[in-house]
C-alpha positions as MATLAB code, in Angstrom:
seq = 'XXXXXXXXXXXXXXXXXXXXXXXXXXXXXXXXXXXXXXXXXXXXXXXXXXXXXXXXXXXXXXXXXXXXXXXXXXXXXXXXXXX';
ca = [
      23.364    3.172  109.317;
      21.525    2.776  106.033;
      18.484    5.358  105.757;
      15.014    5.571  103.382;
      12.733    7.607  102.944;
       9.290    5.502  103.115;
       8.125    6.136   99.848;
      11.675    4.226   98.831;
      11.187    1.811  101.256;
       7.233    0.891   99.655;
       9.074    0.770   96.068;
      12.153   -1.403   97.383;
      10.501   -3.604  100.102;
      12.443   -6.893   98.484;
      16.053   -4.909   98.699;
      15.499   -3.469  102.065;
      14.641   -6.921  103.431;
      17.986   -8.616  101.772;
      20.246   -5.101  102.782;
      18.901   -5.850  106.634;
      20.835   -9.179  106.238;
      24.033   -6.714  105.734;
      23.335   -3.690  108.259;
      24.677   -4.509  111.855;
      22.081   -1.720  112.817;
      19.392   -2.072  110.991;
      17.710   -0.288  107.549;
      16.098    3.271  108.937;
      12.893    4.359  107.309;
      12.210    7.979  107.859;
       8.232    9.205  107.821;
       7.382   12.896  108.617;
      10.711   13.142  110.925;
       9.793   10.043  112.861;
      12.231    7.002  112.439;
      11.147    3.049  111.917;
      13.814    0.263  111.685;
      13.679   -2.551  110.334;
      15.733   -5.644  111.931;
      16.259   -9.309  111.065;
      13.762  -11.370  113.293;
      16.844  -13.239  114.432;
      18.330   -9.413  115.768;
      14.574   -8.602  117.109;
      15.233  -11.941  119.209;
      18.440  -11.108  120.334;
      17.871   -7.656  121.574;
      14.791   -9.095  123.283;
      16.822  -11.514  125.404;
      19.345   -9.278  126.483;
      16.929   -6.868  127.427;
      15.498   -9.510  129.546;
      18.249  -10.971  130.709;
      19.263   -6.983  131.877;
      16.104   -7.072  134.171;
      17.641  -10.072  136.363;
      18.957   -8.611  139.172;
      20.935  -11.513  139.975;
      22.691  -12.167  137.139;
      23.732   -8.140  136.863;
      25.582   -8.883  140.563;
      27.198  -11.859  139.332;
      28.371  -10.048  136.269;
      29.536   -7.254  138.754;
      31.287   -9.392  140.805;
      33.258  -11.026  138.291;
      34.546   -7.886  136.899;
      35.753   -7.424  139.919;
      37.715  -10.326  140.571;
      38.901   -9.906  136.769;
      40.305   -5.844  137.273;
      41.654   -8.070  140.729;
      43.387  -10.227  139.180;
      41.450  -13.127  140.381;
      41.253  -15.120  137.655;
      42.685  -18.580  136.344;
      43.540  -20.404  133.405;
      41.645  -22.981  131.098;
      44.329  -25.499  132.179;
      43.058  -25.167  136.291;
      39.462  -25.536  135.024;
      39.438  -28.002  132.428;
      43.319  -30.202  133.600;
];
């Protein structure tokens, strides 16, 4: 994980915004020992529907369940599905 100081981070704004692009996790900017990251909107969207989709009870059984039948066995092939 990349990591600034915020003083670098005021002085380098333009960089941090294009190294972002690159980071899978984010640019950290550090600030009296607290931590700030900065994310790609696209990432801040993504997080923010799996987070939501983690709330639905529903869908967390269903994912459950198919593990289940996967570690089972129960599965088929793209062939029984699709002909």
């Amino acid at each position: 994980m990349y990591q600034v100081t915020v003083d670098y981070a005021k002085a380098n704004l333009e960089e941090l915004c294009d190294r972002t692009e690159k980071e899978p996790d984010g640019v950290v900017i550090v600030r009296e020992n607290r931590s700030y990251i900065l994310i790609t909107q696209e990432e801040w969207e993504s997080l923010a529907e799996t987070s939501e989709l983690m709330q639905d009870s529903k869908l967390l059984q269903h994912i459950a369940s198919a593990r289940r039948e996967y570690a089972a066995g129960e599965t088929i092939i793209m062939e029984q599905v699709f002909g």
